[in-house]
C-alpha positions as CSV (number, residue, x, y, z in Angstrom):
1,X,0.0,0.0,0.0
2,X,3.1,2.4,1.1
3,X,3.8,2.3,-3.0
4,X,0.4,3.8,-3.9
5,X,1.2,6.1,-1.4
6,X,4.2,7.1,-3.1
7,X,2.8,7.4,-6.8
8,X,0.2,9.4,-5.4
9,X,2.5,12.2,-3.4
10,X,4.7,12.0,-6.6
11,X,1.7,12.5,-9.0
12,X,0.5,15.4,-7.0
13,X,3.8,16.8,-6.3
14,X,4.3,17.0,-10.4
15,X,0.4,18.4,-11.0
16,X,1.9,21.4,-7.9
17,X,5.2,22.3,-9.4
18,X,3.7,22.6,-13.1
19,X,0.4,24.2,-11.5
20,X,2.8,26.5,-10.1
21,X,4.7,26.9,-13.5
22,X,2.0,28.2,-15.2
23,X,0.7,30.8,-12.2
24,X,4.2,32.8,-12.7
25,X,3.7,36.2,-14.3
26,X,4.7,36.6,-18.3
27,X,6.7,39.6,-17.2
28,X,9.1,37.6,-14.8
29,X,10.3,34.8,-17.3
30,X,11.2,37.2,-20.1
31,X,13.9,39.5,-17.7
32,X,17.5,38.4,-19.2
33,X,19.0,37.2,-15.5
34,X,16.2,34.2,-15.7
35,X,16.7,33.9,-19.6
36,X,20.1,33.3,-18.6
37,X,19.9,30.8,-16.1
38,X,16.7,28.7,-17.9
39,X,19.7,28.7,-20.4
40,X,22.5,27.3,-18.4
41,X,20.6,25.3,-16.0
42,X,20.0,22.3,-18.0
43,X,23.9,22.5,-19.3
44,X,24.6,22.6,-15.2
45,X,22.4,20.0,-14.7
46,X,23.9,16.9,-17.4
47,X,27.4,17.9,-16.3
48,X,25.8,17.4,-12.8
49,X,24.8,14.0,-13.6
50,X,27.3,12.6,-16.0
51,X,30.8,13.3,-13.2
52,X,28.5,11.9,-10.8
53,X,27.7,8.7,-13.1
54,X,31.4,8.3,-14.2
55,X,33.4,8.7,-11.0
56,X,30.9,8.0,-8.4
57,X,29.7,5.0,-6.6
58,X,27.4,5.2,-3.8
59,X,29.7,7.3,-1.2
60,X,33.3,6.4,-2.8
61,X,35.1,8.2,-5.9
62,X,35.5,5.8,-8.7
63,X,38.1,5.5,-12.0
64,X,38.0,2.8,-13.7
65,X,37.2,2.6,-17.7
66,X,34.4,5.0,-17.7
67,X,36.4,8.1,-17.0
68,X,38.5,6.8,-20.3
69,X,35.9,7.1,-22.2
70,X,34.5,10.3,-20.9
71,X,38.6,11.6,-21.8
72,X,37.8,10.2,-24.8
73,X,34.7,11.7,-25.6
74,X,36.5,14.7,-24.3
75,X,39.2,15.1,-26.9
76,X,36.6,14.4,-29.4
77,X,34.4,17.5,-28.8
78,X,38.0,20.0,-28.3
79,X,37.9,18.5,-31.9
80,X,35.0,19.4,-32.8
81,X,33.9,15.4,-34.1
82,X,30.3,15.3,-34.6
83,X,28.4,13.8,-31.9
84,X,27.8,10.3,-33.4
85,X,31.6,10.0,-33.6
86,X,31.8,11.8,-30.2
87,X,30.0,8.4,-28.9
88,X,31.3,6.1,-30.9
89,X,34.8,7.3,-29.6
90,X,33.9,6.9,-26.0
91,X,32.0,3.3,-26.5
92,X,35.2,1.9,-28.1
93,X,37.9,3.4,-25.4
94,X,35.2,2.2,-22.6
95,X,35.4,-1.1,-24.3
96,X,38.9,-1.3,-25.2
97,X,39.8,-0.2,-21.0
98,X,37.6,-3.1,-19.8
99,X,39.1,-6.0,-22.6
100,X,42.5,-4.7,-21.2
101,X,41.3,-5.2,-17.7
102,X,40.6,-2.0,-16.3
């Protein structure tokens, strides 16, 4: 029962934060300080999430093959590869890390 709980806090928690969204005044989104950060946020936020997915684990710091292939994918975009080979790049030095036995 504690799960339906859950789905139901979660369902109304989404339904408040968009309800809350839309009640924000036109005037207040279009300033150029919140232009700005709607912007950058999302850039903050999948940097935020891909260091903590490559050298985390639970509470310990973590390098092993992944952070190879992040390098990898790195190099790649100072390169200015397109992104399929910006992918490709970091699958195959991942790969090629583990085989070795990293």
């Amino acid at each position: 029962m504690s799960t339906w709980i859950a789905i139901g806090a979660t369902a109304l928690g989404c339904y408040a934060v968009k309800l809350v969204g839309l009640l924000v005044p036109a005037g207040a989104l279009e300033r150029p300080v919140v232009r700005r950060l709607a912007a950058l946020l999302p850039v903050a936020l999948l940097a935020a999430l891909t260091a903590q997915q490559t050298f985390g684990d639970g509470h310990a710091l973590v390098l092993d093959a992944r952070v190879a292939g992040v390098a990898a994918a790195a190099v790649a975009l100072v390169l200015r590869a397109p992104f399929l080979l910006v992918v490709t790049a970091a699958v195959v030095v991942t790969a090629g890390v583990r085989a070795m036995g990293g």
